[in-house]
C-alpha positions as CSV (number, residue, x, y, z in Angstrom):
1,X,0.0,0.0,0.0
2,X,1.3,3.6,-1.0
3,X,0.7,5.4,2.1
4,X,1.5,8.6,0.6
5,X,-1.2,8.0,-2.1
6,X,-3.5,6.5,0.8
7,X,-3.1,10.0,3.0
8,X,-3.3,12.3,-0.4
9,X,-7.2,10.1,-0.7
10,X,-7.7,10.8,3.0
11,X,-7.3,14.5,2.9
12,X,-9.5,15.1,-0.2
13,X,-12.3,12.6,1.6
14,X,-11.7,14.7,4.8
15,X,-11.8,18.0,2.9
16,X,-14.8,16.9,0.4
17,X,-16.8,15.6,3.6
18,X,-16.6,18.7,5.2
19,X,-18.6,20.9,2.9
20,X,-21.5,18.8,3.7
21,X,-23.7,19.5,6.6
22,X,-23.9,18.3,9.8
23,X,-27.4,17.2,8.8
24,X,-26.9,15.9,5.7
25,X,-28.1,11.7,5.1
26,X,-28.0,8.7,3.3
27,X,-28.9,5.8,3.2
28,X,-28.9,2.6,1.0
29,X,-31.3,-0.2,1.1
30,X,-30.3,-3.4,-0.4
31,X,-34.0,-4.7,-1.2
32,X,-37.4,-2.5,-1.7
33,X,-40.2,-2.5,1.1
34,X,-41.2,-6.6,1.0
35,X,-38.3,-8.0,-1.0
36,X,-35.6,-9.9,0.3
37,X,-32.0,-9.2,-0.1
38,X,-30.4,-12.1,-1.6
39,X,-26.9,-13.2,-1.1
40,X,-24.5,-16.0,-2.5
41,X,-21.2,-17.7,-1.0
42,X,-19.6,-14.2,-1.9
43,X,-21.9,-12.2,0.4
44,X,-25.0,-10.1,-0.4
45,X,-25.7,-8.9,-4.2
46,X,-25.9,-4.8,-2.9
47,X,-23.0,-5.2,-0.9
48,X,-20.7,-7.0,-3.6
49,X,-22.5,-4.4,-6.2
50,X,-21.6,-1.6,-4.3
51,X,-17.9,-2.5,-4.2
52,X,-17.7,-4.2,-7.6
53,X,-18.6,-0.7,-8.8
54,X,-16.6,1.2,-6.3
55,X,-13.8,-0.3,-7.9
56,X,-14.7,0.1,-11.9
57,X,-15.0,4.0,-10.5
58,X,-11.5,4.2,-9.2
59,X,-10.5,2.8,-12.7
60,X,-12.5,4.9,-14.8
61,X,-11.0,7.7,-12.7
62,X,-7.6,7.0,-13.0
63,X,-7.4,5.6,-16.4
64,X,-10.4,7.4,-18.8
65,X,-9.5,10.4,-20.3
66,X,-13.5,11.5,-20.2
67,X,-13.1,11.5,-16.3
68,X,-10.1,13.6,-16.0
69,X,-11.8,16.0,-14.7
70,X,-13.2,14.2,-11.7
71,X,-11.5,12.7,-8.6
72,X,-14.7,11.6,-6.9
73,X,-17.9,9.6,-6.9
74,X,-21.2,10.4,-4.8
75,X,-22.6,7.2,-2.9
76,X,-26.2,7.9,-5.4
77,X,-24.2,7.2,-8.0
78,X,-22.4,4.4,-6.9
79,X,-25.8,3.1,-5.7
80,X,-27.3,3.5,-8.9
81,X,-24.6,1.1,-11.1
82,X,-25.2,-1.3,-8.2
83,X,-29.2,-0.9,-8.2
84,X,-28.8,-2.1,-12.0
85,X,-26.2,-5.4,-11.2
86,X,-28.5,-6.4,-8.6
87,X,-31.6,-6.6,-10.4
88,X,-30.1,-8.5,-13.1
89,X,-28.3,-10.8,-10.6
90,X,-31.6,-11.5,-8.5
91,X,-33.9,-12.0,-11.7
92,X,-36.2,-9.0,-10.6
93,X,-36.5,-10.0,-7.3
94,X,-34.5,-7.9,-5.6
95,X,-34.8,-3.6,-6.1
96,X,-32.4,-1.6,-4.2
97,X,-33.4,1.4,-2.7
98,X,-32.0,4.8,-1.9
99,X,-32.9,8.1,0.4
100,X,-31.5,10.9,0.7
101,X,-31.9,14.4,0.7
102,X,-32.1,16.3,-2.6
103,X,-29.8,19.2,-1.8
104,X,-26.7,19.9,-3.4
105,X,-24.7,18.3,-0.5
106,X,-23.9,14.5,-1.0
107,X,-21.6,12.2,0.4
108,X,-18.8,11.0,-1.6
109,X,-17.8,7.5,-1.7
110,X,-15.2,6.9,-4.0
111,X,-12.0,9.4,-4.1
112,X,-9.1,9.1,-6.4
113,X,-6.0,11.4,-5.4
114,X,-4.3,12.9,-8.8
């Protein structure tokens, strides 16, 4: 691990989450009101979404020239790749859920230091 890379991440995580309020929520739901969240040996479907697509971000980030522009991913977005995957993966049975407030403040899950 590059611990000068991993603090460079840190600081613009630290520096991104503070411009959002104290106040400011979300929260992801692996299944919809009366579904069931399904899981395999490798762990639940919203879960391994969630990092599956975590990780093309970082990659897309680093490595596409059409995100050169960007060092960062919002949690809604991240959730909405992984909404997709897991409907596929549970054949419809599974819809992944999202709330949030609709401000301009979000929470950032993915940072890439450049």
């Amino acid at each position: 691990v590059d611990l000068d890379y991993a603090l460079s991440c840190k600081r613009l995580y630290n520096s991104l989450i503070k411009l959002v309020p104290s106040n400011t929520f979300v929260a992801g739901f692996a299944a919809s009101k009366g579904e069931t969240a399904n899981d395999n040996a490798e762990g639940g479907y919203y879960s391994q979404s969630l990092l599956k697509n975590a990780q093309k971000m970082v990659n897309l980030l680093k490595n596409d020239e059409s995100y050169k522009n960007y060092n960062y991913a919002f949690f809604s977005h991240i959730h909405v790749l992984a909404k997709d995957d897991v409907i596929e993966m549970s054949l419809h049975k599974q819809h992944p859920t999202i709330e949030m407030q609709r401000d301009k403040y979000q929470i950032p899950f993915v940072v890439v230091a450049k």
